[in-house]
C-alpha positions as CSV (number, residue, x, y, z in Angstrom):
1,X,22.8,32.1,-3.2
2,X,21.5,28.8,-2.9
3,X,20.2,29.2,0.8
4,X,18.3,32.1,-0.4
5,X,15.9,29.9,-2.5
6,X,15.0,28.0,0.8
7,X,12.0,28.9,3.8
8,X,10.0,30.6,1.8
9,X,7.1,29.2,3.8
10,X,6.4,32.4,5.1
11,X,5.6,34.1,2.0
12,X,4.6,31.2,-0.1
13,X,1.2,29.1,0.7
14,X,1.1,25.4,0.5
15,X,-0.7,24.4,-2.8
16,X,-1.0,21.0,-4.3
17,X,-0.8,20.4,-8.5
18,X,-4.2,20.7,-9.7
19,X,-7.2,18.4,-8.7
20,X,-9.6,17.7,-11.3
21,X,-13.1,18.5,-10.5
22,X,-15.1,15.7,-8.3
23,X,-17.7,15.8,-11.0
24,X,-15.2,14.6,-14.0
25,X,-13.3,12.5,-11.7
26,X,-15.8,10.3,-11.0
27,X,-17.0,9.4,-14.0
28,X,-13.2,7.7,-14.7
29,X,-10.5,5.8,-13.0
30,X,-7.7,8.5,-13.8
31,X,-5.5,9.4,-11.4
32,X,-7.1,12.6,-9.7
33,X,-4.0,14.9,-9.3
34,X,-2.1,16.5,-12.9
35,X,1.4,17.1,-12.8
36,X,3.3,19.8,-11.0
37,X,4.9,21.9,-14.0
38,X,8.4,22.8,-13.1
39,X,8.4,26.2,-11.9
40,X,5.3,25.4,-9.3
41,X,7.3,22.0,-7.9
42,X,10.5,24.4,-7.6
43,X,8.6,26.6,-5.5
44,X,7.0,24.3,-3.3
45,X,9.9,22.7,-2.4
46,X,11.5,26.0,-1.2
47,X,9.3,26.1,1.6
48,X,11.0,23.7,3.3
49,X,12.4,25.1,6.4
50,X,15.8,23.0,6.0
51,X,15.1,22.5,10.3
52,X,18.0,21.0,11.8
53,X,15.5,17.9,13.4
54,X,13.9,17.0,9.8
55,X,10.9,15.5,11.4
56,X,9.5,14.7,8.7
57,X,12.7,12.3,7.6
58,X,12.3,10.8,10.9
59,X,9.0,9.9,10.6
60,X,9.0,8.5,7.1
61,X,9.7,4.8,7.1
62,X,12.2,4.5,4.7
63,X,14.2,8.0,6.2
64,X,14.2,9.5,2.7
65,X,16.4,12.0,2.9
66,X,13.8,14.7,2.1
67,X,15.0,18.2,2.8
68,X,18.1,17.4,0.6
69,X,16.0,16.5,-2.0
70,X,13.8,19.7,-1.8
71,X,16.5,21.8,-1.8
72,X,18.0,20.4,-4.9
73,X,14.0,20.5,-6.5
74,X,14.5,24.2,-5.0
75,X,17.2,24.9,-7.2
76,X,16.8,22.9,-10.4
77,X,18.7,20.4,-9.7
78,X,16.0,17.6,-10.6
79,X,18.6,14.7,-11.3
80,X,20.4,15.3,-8.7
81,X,17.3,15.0,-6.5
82,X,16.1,12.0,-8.2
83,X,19.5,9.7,-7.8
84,X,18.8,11.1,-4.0
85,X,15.2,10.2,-3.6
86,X,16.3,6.7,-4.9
87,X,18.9,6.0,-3.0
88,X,16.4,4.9,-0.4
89,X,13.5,4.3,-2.0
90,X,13.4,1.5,-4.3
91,X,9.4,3.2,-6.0
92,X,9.3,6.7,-5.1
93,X,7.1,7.9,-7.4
94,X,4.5,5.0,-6.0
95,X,5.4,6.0,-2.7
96,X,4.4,9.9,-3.9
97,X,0.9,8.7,-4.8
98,X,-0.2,6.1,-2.0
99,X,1.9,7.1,1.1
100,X,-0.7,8.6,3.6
101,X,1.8,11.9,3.9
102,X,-0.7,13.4,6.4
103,X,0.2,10.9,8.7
104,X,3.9,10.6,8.2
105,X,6.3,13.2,6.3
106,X,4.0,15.8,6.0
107,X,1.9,15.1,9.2
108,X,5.3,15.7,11.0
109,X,6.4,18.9,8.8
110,X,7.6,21.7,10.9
111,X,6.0,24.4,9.4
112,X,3.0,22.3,9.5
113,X,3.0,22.0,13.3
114,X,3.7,26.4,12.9
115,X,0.4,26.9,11.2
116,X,2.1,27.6,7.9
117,X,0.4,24.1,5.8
118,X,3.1,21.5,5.3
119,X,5.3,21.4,2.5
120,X,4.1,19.4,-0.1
121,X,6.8,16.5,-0.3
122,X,4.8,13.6,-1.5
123,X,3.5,15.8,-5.0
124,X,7.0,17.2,-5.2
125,X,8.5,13.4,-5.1
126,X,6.1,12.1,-7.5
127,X,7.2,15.1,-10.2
128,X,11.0,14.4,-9.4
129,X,10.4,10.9,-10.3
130,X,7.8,11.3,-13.1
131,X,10.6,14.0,-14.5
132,X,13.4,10.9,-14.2
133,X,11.2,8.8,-16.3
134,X,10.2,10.7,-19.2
135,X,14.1,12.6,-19.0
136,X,15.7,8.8,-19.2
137,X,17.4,9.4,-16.3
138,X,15.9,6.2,-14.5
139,X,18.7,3.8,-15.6
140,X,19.0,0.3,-15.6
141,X,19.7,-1.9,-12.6
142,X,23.3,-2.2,-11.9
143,X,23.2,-6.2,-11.6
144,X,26.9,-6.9,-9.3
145,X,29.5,-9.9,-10.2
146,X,27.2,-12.8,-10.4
147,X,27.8,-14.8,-6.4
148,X,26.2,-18.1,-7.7
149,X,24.1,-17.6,-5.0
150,X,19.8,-18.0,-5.4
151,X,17.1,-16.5,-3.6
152,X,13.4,-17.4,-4.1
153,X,11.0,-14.6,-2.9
154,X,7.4,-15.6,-2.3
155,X,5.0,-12.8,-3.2
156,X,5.5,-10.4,-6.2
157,X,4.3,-7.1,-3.8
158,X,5.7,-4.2,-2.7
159,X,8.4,-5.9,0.3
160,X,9.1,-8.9,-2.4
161,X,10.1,-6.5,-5.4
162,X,12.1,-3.9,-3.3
163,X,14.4,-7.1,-1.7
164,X,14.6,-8.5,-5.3
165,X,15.9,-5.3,-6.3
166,X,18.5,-5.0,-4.0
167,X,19.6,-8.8,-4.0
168,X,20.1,-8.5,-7.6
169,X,22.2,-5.7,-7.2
170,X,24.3,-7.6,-5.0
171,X,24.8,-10.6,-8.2
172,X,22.4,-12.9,-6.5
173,X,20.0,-15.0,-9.0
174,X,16.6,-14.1,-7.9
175,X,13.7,-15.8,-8.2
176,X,9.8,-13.8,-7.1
177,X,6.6,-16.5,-7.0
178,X,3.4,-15.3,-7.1
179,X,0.2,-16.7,-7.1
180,X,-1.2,-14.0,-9.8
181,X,-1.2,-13.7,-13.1
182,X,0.9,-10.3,-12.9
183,X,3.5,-8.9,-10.6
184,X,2.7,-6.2,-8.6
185,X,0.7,-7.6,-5.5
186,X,-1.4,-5.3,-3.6
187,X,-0.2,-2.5,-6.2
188,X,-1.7,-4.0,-8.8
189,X,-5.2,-6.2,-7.8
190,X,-5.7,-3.8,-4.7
191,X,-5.2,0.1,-5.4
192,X,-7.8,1.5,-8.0
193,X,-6.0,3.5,-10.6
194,X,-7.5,6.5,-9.5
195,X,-4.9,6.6,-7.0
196,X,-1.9,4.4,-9.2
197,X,-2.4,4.1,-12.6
198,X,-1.2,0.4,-13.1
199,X,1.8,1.4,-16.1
200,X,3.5,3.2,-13.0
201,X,3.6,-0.2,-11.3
202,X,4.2,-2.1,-14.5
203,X,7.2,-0.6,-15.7
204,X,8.9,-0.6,-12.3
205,X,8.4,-4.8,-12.3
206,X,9.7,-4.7,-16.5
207,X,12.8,-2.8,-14.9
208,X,13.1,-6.1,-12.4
209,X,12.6,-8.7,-15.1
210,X,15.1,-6.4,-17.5
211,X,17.7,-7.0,-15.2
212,X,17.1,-10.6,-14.8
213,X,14.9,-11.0,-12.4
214,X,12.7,-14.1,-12.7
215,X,9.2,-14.1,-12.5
216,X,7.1,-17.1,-12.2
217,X,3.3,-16.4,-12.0
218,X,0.5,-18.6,-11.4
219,X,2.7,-20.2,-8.9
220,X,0.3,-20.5,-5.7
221,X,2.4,-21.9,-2.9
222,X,0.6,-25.2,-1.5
223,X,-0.5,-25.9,-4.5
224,X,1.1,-25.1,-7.9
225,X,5.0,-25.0,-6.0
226,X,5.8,-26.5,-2.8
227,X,7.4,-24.5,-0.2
228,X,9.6,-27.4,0.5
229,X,10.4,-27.4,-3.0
230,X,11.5,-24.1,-3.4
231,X,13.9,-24.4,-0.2
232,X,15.5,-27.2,-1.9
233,X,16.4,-24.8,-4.7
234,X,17.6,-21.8,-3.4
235,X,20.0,-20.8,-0.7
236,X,17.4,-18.5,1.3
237,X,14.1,-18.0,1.0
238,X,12.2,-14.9,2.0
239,X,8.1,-14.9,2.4
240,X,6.9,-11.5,1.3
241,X,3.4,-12.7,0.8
242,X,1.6,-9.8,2.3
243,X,-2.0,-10.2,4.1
244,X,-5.1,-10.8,2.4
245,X,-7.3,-12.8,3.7
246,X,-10.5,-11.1,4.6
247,X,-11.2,-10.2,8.5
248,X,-15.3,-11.8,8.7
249,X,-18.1,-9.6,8.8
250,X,-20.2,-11.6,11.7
251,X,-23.6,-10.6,11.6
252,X,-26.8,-12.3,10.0
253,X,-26.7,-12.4,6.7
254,X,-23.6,-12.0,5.9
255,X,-23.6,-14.7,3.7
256,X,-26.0,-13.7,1.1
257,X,-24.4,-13.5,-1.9
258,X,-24.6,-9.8,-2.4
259,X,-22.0,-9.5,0.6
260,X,-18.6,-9.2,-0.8
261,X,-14.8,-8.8,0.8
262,X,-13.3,-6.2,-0.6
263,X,-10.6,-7.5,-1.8
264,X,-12.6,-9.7,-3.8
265,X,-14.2,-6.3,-5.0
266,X,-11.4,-4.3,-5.5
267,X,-9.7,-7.0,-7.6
268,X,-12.2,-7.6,-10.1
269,X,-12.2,-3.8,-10.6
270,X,-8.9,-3.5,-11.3
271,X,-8.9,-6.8,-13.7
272,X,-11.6,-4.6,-16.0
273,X,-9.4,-1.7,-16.0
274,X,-6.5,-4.0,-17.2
275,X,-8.6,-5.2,-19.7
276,X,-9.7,-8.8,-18.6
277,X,-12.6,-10.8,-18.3
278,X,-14.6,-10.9,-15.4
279,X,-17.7,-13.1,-15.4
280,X,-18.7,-12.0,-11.6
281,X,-18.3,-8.5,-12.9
282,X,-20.0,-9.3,-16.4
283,X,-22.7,-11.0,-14.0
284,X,-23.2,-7.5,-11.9
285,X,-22.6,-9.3,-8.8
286,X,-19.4,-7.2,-8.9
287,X,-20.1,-4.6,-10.6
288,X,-21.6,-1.6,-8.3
289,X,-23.7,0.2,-11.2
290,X,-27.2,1.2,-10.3
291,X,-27.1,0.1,-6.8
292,X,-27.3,1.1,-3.1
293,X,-23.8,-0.1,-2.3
294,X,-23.0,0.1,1.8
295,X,-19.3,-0.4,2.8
296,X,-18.2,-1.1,6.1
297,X,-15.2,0.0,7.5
298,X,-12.7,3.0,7.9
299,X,-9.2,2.3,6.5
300,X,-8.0,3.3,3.4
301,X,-9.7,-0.2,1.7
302,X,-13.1,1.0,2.8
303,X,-12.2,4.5,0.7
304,X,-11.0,2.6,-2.1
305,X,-14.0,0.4,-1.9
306,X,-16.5,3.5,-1.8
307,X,-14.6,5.7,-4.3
308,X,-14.3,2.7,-7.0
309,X,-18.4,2.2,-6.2
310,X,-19.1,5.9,-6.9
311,X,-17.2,5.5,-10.6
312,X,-19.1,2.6,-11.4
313,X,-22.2,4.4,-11.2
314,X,-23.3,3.3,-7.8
315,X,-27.2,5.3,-7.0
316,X,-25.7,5.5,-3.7
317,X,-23.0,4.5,-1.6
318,X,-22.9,5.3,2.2
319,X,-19.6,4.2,4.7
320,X,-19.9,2.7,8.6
321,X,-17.7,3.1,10.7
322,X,-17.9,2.6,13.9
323,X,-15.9,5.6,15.7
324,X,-15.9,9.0,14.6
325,X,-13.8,10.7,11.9
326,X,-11.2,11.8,14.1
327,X,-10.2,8.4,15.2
328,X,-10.8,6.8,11.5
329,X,-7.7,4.8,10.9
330,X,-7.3,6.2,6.7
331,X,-6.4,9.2,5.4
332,X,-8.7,11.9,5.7
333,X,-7.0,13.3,2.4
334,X,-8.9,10.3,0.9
335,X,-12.3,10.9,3.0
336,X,-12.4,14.1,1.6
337,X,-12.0,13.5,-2.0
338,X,-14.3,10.7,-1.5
339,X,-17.1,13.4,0.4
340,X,-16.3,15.8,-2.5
341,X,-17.9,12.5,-5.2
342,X,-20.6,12.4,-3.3
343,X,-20.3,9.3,-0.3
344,X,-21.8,9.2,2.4
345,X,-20.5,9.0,5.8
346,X,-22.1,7.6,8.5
347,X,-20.2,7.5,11.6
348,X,-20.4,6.6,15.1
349,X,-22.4,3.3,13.2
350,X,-22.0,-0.4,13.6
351,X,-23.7,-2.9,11.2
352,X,-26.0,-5.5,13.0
353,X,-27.6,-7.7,11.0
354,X,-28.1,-7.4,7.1
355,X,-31.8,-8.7,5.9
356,X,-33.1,-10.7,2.7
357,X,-34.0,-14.0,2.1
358,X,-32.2,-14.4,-1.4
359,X,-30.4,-11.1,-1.6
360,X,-29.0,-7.9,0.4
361,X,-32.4,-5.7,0.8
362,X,-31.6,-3.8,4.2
363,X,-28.6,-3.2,6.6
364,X,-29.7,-2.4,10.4
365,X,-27.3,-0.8,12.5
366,X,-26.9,0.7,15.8
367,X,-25.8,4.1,16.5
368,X,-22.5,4.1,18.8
369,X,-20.6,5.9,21.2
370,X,-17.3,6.5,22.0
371,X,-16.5,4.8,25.8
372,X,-13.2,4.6,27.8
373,X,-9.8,4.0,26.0
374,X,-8.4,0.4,25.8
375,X,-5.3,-0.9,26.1
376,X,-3.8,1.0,23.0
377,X,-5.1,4.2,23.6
378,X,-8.3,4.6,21.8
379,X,-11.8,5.1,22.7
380,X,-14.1,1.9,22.9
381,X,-17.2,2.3,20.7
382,X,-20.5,1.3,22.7
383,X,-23.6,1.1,21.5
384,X,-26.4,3.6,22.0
385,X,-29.4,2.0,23.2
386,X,-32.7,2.2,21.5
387,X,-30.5,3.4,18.5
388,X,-31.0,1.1,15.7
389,X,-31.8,2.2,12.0
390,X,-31.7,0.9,8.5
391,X,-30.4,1.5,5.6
392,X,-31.9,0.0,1.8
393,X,-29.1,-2.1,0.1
394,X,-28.0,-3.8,-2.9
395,X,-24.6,-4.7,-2.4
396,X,-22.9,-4.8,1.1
397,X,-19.0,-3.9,0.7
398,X,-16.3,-5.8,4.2
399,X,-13.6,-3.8,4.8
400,X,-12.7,-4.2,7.9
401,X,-9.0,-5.5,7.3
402,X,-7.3,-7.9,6.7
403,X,-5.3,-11.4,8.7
404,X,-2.8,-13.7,7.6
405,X,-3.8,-17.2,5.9
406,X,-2.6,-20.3,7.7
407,X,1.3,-19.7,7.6
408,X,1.7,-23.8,8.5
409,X,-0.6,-25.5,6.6
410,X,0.6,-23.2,3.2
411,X,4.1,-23.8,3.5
412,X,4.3,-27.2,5.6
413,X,6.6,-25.7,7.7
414,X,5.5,-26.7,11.9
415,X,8.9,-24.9,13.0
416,X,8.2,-21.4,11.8
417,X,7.1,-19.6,14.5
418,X,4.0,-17.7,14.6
419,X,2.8,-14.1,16.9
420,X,-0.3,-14.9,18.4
421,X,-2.2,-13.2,15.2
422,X,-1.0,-15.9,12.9
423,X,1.6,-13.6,11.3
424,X,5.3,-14.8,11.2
425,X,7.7,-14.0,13.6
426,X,11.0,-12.8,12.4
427,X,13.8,-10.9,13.5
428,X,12.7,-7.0,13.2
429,X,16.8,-6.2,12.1
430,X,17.5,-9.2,10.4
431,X,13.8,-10.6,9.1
432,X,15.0,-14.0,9.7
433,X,12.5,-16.1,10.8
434,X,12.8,-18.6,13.9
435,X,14.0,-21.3,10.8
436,X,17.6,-20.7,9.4
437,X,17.8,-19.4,5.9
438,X,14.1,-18.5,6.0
439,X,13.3,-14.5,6.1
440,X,10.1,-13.0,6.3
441,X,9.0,-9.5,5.7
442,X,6.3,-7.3,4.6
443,X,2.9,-7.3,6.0
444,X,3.2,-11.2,6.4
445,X,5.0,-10.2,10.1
446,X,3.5,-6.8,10.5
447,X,-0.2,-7.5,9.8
448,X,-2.1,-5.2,7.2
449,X,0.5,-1.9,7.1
450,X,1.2,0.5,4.4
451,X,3.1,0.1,1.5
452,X,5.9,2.2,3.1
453,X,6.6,0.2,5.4
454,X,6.7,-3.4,2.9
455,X,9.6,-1.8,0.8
456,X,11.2,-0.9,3.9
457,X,11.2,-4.1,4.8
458,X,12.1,-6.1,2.2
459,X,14.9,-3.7,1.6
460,X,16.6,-4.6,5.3
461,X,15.9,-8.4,4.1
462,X,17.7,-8.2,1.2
463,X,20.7,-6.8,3.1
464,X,20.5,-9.2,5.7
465,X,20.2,-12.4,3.1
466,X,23.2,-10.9,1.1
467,X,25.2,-10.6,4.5
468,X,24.6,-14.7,5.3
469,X,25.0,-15.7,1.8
470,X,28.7,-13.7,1.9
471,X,29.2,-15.8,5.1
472,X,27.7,-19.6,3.3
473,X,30.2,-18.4,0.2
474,X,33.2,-17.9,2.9
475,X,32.5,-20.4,4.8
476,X,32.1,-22.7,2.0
477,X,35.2,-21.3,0.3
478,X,37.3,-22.4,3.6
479,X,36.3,-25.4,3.8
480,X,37.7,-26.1,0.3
């Protein structure tokens, strides 16, 4: 009987929970999606196709075991699918809002690649794990026999709170530094709420400190703490510190005041939501309202940049980019909600040169082309000749990703080894770096990635530290 509640894709349509209307949306920072009520998420989930490949397990960083967990949604069996959905994923219902399905899970769905319309896996994992909250079925961490064993963990993101989870399991002391005020990294200071209302983040990292977990903010490596330091008092050290230093925007007049990083934007935003004081924001200088705000760039930054513009009250806001929509490297999901608010795209664009004497008054750009494919398979933008036009501007928005700070002069450390784009090199099975008892994971090795991917990471750390301090105990032990 229970089979016959699965692949109903052929006589049931893919639909989403309900999207609140662009013009409501817009004028707030709620999350845009509602709820799936029970009987709707039941009957998504028995789409699936239960395929004997599950592509879309393959392609999901973390393998979730997905079709399991549909069927179980399928029929009823919500806690059942929760304990399943967490089994490999240390924030699934943060992985349900922010993971760019399109391009993994659902991108990969069977009856997607059929013409039926994908199963909708991340919505359904959200309302599993939304339904494990409010049903108290999200227990406790299950801390193991204490090892007297101590890890520090640089960088309170998504790669350092998913290791510190699972080394705490283990009965490891663990220790997360982090230069900001809050835990939560990228989570926190970088997504707008509109896509991750910041409770959802914080009661993930209260879970962490409820089992023990030690947070130390403020604690800005190089300066506050010394890596050397920190080494001194731990048995291993992992560097989960994540990416954030702003990829330069080199044109003339770049440097006028009214040209921000995003990050720098995106942060302040988020600090107002969470209730601080921001005297840039209080200023206006980062504060969008009223203004003809231009953001360059095509990841999902630039769409958080343009979308948080547009709900501060922004007269305008129009998006470069440089190549077309089809080779955009965001979600369209997020293009089109931000289209439905009312941005502007303008592709096939590249900023040249930005004019005022004491503020932003114009940016002048060329119109491009795409050209022959480079080394990693994509088209090479040229530019148009004879092409150029302006646009009027307030405020001037850099997203155009991110690049590690400088990994030796932060943690004093000339033997870690370094790829050639400043990231830290490290093992890809074990994350340890090229110095013993040092791991690395995150974004810090991979460059700017998705969120996915960090928590996958820092969950393979974690087993990898545990392993090497079980050997230090045994070896230790023997020696005795």
């Amino acid at each position: 009987m229970a089979a016959e509640k699965m692949l109903k894709f052929t006589g049931l349509g893919r639909s989403m929970p309900d999207k609140r209307d662009a013009g409501a949306r817009k004028g707030d920072f709620h999350e845009i999606y509602g709820e799936f009520i029970a009987e709707k998420a039941a009957a998504q989930a028995s789409r699936c196709s239960q395929c004997g490949v599950p592509f879309c397990q393959v392609h999901c960083p973390l393998h979730n075991n997905i079709p399991d967990w549909l069927k179980l949604t399928a029929e009823g069996r919500l806690e059942e699918a929760y304990e399943l959905s967490s089994a490999t994923n240390s924030m699934p219902e943060i992985c349900g809002r922010i993971c760019p399905q399109d391009r993994l899970c659902e991108g990969n769905c069977v009856i997607e690649q059929s013409g039926h319309g994908t199963v909708t896996i991340g919505a359904v994992e959200k309302y599993i794990t939304e339904t494990a909250w409010s049903k108290g079925w999200v227990k406790p961490i299950a801390v193991g026999k204490p090892t007297g064993r101590s890890v520090g963990i640089i960088g309170a993101g998504p790669a350092g709170l998913a290791a510190a989870e699972e080394l705490r399991r283990k009965g490891h002391d663990v220790h997360i530094y982090d230069r900001y005020d809050r835990a939560g990294g990228l989570l926190i200071y970088g997504i707008p709420n509109f896509k991750l209302e910041k409770d959802v983040v914080q009661r993930r990292t209260q879970r962490l400190a409820d089992a023990g977990i030690h947070f130390h903010h403020n604690a800005d490596i190089g300066r506050t703490h010394q890596f050397a330091d920190l080494r001194a008092r731990h048995d291993a050290m992992l560097i989960a510190t994540g990416v954030y230093k702003a990829r330069a925007l080199e044109v003339p007049g770049a440097t006028l005041p009214q040209v921000l990083p995003a990050m720098r934007y995106l942060t302040a935003a988020n600090r107002i939501g969470l209730g601080d004081v921001v005297p840039d924001h209080a200023s206006g200088l980062l504060d969008a309202k009223g203004k003809r705000v231009v953001v360059i760039g095509g990841g999902d930054t630039a769409m958080d940049c343009v979308r948080t513009a547009i709900r501060q009250g922004a007269s305008s806001v129009s998006c470069l980019y440089r190549r077309d929509r089809a080779n955009m490297p965001g979600s369209l999901r997020e293009v089109a909600h931000a289209e439905e608010e009312g941005v502007n795209f303008i592709w096939l664009s590249q900023p040249v040169e930005i004019t005022g004497k004491t503020k932003v008054e114009k940016v002048r750009a060329h119109r491009m082309r795409l050209g022959l494919a480079d080394a990693s398979g994509r088209q090479t933008p040229e530019e148009i000749p004879n092409s150029t036009f302006s646009l009027d501007a307030d405020l001037v928005i850099s997203a155009l990703g991110f690049e590690p700070e400088d990994c030796h002069g932060l943690f004093g450390e000339k033997a870690l080894a370094l790829s050639g784009a400043g990231t830290i090199s490290a093992d890809p099975r074990t994350k340890e770096t090229s110095v013993p008892g040092i791991y690395a994971a995150g974004d810090i090795v991979r460059g700017a990635s998705l969120v996915v991917w960090a928590i996958r990471d820092g969950r393979d750390a974690a087993r990898a530290i545990d392993r090497a301090l079980a050997k230090m105990t045994k070896t230790a032990m023997a020696a005795e």
